[in-house]
RODO-2510 file (C-alpha; in nm, 4 decimals, decimal comma):
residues 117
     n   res          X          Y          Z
     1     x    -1,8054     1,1488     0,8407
     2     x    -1,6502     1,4731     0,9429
     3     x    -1,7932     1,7944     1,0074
     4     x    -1,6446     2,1086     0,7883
     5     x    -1,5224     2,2705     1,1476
     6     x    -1,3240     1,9097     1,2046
     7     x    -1,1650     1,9484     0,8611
     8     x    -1,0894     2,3389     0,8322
     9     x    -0,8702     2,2264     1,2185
    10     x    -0,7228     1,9513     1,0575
    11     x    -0,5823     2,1578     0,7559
    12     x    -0,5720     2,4986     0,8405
    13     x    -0,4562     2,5889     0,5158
    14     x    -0,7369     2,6720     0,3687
    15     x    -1,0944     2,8490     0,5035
    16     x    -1,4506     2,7694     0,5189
    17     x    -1,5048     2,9883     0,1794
    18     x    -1,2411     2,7618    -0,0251
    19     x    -1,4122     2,4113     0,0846
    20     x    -1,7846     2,5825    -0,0161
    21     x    -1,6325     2,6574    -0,3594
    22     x    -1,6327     2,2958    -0,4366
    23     x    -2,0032     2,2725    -0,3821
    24     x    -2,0422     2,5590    -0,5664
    25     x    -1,8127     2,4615    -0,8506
    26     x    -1,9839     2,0916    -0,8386
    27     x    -2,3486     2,2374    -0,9321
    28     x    -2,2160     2,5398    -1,1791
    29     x    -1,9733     2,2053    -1,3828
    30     x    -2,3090     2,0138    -1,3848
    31     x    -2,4823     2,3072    -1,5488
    32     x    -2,2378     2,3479    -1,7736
    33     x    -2,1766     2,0232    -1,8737
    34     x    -2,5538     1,9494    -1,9062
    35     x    -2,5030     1,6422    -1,6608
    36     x    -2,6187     1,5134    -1,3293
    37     x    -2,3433     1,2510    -1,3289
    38     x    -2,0165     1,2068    -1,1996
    39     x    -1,7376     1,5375    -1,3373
    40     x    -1,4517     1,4473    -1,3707
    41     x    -1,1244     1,6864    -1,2269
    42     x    -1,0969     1,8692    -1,5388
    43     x    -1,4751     1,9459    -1,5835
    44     x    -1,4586     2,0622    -1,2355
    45     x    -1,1410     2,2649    -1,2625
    46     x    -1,3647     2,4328    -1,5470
    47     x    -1,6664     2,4771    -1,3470
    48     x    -1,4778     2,6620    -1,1012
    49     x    -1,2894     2,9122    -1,3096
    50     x    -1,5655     2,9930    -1,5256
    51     x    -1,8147     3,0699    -1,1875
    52     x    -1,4930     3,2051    -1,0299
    53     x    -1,5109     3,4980    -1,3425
    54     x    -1,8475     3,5262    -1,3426
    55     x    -1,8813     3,6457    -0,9356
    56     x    -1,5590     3,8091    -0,9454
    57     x    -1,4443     3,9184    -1,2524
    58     x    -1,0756     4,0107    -1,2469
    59     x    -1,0525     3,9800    -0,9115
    60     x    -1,0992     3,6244    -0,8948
    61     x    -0,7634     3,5015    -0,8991
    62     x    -0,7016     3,7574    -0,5867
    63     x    -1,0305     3,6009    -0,4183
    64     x    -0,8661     3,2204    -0,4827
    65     x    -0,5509     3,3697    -0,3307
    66     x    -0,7334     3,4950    -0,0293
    67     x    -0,8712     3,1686     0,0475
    68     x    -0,5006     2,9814     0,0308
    69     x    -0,5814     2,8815    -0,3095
    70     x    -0,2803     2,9020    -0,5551
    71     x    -0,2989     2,6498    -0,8233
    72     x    -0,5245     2,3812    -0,9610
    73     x    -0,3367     2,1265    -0,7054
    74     x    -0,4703     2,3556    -0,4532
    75     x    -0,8337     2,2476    -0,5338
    76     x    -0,7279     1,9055    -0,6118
    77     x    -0,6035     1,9339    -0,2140
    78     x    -0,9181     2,0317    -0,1095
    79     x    -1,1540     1,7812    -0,3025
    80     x    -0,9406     1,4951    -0,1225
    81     x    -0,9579     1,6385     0,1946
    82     x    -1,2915     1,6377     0,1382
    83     x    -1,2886     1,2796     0,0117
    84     x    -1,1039     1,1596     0,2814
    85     x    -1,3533     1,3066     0,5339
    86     x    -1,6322     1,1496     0,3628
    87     x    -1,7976     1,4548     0,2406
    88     x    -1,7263     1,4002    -0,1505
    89     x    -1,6950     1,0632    -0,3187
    90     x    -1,4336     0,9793    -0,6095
    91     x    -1,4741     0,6563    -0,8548
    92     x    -1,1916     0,4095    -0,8574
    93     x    -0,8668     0,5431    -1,0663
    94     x    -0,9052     0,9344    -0,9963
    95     x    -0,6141     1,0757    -0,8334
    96     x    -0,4868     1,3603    -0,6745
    97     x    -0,2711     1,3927    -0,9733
    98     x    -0,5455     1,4501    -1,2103
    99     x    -0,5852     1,8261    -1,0637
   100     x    -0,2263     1,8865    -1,1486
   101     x    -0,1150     2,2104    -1,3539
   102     x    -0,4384     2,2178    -1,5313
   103     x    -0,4293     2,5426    -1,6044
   104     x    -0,2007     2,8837    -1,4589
   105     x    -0,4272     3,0846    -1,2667
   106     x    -0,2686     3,4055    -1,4172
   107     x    -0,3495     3,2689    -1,7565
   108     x    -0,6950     3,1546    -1,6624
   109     x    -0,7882     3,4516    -1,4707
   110     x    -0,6378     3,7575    -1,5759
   111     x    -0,4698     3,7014    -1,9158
   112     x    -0,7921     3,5184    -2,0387
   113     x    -1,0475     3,7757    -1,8847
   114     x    -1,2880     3,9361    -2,1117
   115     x    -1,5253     4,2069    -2,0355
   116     x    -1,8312     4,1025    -2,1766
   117     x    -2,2245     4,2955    -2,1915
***
């Protein structure tokens, strides 16, 4: 198994903050979802833009940016890299593919904001 540090060296491209959104977006999809069971991409992908609006409002897209994170294949990236380091597990047929073009972020996070009480 490798350490965060290890991986963050190995791909540079993205920071400490973007690999800790996975955990975070892990626990807020299984709250969601009601489950304690595997989530699949798309429930995840979900998780994390709905906490992602919740901390940060319409600055979240702009925080995602920050932390090298462009597009849904972004996160799909970083779930494998965590995968591959042994820090995540995946069941048999998911693929990187299955975090592709999910959803725009400008669509997700700004055009689909909504100020709420």
């Amino acid at each position: 198994m490798i350490l965060l540090s290890e991986l963050i060296k190995k791909d540079p491209r993205f920071p400490l903050d973007a690999y800790l959104l996975i955990n975070d977006g892990l626990q807020y999809a299984y709250k969601i979802t009601g489950r304690k069971d595997h989530i699949t991409a798309h429930e995840l992908l979900e998780g994390i833009r709905q906490l992602m609006l919740k901390r940060y409002g319409q600055m979240a897209k702009m925080v995602l940016n920050s932390w090298g994170i462009y597009t849904t294949d972004d996160i799909g990236q970083i779930v494998f890299n965590l995968v591959n380091a042994g820090l995540m597990v995946k069941r048999g047929n998911e693929r990187l593919e299955d975090f592709h073009g999910v959803y725009e972020f400008e669509q997700a996070f700004v055009d689909g904001y909504v100020i709420t009480d």
